[in-house]
Every structure is written in C-alpha cells, then in structure tokens.
C-alpha positions in Angstrom: 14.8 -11.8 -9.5 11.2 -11.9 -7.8 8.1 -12.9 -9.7 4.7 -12.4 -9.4 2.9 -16.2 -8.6 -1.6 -16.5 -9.8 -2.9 -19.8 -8.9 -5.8 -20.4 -11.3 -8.6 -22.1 -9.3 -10.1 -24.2 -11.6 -6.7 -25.8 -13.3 -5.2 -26.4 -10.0 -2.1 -24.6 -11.3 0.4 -21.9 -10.3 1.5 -19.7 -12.6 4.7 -17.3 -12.4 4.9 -14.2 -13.9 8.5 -13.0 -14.2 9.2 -9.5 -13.5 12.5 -8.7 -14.9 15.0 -6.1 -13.1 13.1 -6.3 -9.9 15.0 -7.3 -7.1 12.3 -8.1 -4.7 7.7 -7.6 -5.3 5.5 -7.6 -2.0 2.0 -7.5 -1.0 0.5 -7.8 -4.3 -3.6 -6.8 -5.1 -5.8 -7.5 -7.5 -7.7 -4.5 -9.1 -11.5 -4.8 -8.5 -11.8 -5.8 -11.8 -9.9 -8.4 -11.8 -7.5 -7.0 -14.3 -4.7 -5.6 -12.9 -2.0 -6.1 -9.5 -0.9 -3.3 -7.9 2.5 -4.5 -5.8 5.4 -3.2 -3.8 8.9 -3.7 -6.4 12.0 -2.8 -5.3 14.7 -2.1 -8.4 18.2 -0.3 -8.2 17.8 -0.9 -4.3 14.3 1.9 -4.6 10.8 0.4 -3.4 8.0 2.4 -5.5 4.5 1.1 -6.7 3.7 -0.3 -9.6 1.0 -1.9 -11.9 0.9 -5.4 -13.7 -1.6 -5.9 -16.2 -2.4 -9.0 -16.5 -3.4 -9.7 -19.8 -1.2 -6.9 -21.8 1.9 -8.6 -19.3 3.3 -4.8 -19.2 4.4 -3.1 -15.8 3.7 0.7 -15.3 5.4 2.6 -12.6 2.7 4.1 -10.2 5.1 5.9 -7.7 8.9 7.5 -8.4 10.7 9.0 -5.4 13.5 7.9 -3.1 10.9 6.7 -0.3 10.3 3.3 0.6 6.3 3.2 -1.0 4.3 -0.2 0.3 1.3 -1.8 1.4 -0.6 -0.5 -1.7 -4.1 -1.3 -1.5 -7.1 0.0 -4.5 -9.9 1.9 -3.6 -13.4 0.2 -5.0 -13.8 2.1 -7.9 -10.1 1.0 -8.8 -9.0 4.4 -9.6 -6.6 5.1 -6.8 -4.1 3.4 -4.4 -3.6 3.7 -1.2 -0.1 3.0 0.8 2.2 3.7 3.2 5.6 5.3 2.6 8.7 6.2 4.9 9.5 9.8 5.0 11.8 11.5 6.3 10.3 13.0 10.1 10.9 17.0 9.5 11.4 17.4 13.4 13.8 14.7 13.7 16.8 14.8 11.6 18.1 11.1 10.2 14.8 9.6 11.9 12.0 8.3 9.5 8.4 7.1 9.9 5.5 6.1 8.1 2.9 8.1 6.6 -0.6 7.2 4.6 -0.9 8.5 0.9 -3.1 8.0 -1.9 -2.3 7.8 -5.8 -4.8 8.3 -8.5 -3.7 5.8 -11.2 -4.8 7.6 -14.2 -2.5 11.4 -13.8 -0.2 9.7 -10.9 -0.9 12.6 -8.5 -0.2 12.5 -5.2 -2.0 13.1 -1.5 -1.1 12.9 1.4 -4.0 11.4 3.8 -2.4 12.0 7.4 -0.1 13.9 9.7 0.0 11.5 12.5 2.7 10.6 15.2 3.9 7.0 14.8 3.6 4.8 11.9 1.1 4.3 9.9 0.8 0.9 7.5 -1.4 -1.6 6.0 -4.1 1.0 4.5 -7.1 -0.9 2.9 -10.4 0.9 1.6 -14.1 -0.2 3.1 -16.3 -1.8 0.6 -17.5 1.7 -0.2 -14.7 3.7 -0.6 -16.0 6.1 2.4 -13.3 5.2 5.0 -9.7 3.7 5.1 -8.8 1.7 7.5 -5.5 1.0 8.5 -2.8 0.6 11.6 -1.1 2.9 13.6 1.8 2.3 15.6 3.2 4.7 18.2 5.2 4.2 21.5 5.4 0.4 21.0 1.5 -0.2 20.7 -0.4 -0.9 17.3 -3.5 0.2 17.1 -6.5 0.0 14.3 -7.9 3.8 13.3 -10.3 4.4 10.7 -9.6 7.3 7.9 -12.7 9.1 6.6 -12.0 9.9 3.0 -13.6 12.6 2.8 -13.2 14.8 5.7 -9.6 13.4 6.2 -10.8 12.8 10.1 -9.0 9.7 12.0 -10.5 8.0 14.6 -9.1 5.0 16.4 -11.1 1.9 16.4 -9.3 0.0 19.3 -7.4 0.4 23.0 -5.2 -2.9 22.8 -3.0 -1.8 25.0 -0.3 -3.6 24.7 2.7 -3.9 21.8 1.3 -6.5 19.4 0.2 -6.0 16.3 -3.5 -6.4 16.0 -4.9 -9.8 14.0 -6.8 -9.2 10.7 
C-alpha cells in the first residue's frame, strides 16, 4: 500500500497519509490553494487521477477509464487538471502512446488538448493559465513545446537534438 508523505515546514516533521486500496500514488500536486493533491493512484492494477483533500482526508476519483492517466498538473485557477494518458494509437493496432488531456474537477468532463505524433508527458500550466507547457517525445528525441490554451496551437520551444530528456 502507498501513502501520500507532507513534511510540515515549521515542525520539522513528515507526515504520512495512508491511502487504503491503492497499490501505488505518483507525482502528487498541491492545489493552488493549498487545500487539495491531485496524484497518479493505481488500484485493481488501473492508473486514474484522483483528489485528496487534505483537511476532510476523503479521496475523489477525478478520471475512470482503462488508460494509464498521469503527470496531473492544476491549472491556476485550480479548476482543471491537466495530464497525460496512454491511448490506444488508432493507426497502429496493439501500439500505444501518449496524449495531453484536461479534466475540469467540478462535472469531471473531458478534453482532449492534442493530436500529436510521439509522446506527450509532464503537462504543467504557466503562471497564468494561458499556455501549457509540456514534453514531447518522438523518434528518440524529447523536446519542450508550449500548448496555447486557447487556440489549442503547439509550438516547440527547443531543437536539442539529441535523445535526452530535457532538465527542468
């Protein structure tokens, strides 16, 4: 069973919170306000999203499908998620890759941001909510694009080059 660990700052302390029936939680995020942790939970072998409060202690389900649903990240305002989620690739049979989706928290709707080639992971908002930017990776080489919310237009921010991931 995996747990979710808060270090309080001024206590000097870590803290676990247990998450019962998950098998494993990744790449937790605090809410902007402070209030909440979107993570990754696998349970019955199924990765979806999901939403720890951390006062009430309860656990809401943010995704539910048979995809592997990650990286979530919250927009600014707090009222969506971004992430990345294996689908299925609809032009190669058995072969899956990684597409960029965003979930409003309060009705738990669903859009998809991107119909890219390669993989795209590790979504995070800008500081205003206009852009997303995040990583794509196609023919062995990573690269960092930038999403604009609005218009849905993707623009890659670098030319590594080469097949390692970028630094953050």
């Amino acid at each position: 069973r995996d747990g979710l660990y808060l270090y309080d700052i001024a206590a000097r302390r870590i803290e676990r919170r247990e998450l019962p029936d998950f098998m494993t939680a990744a790449t937790p995020q605090f809410s902007p306000d402070g209030a909440r942790v979107v993570f990754s939970g696998m349970k019955d072998s199924v990765t979806d999203l999901y939403l720890y409060d951390l006062t009430s202690r309860r656990i809401s389900q943010l995704t539910q499908d048979p995809e592997d649903d990650a990286m979530p990240s919250f927009s600014p305002d707090g009222r969506s998620v971004v992430y990345s989620s294996e689908v299925s690739d609809p032009l190669r049979a058995g072969v899956h890759v990684r597409r960029l989706y965003r979930v409003d928290i309060a009705d738990r709707s669903l859009t998809r941001l991107e119909e890219l080639g390669g993989e795209a992971r590790d979504p995070i908002f800008s500081p205003d909510g206009s852009k997303i930017l995040f990583v794509l990776e196609t023919e062995g080489f990573s690269e960092i694009c930038e999403l604009e919310a609005a218009s849905g237009r993707v623009r890659r921010l670098t030319q590594i080059g080469g097949g390692w991931p970028p630094p953050f």
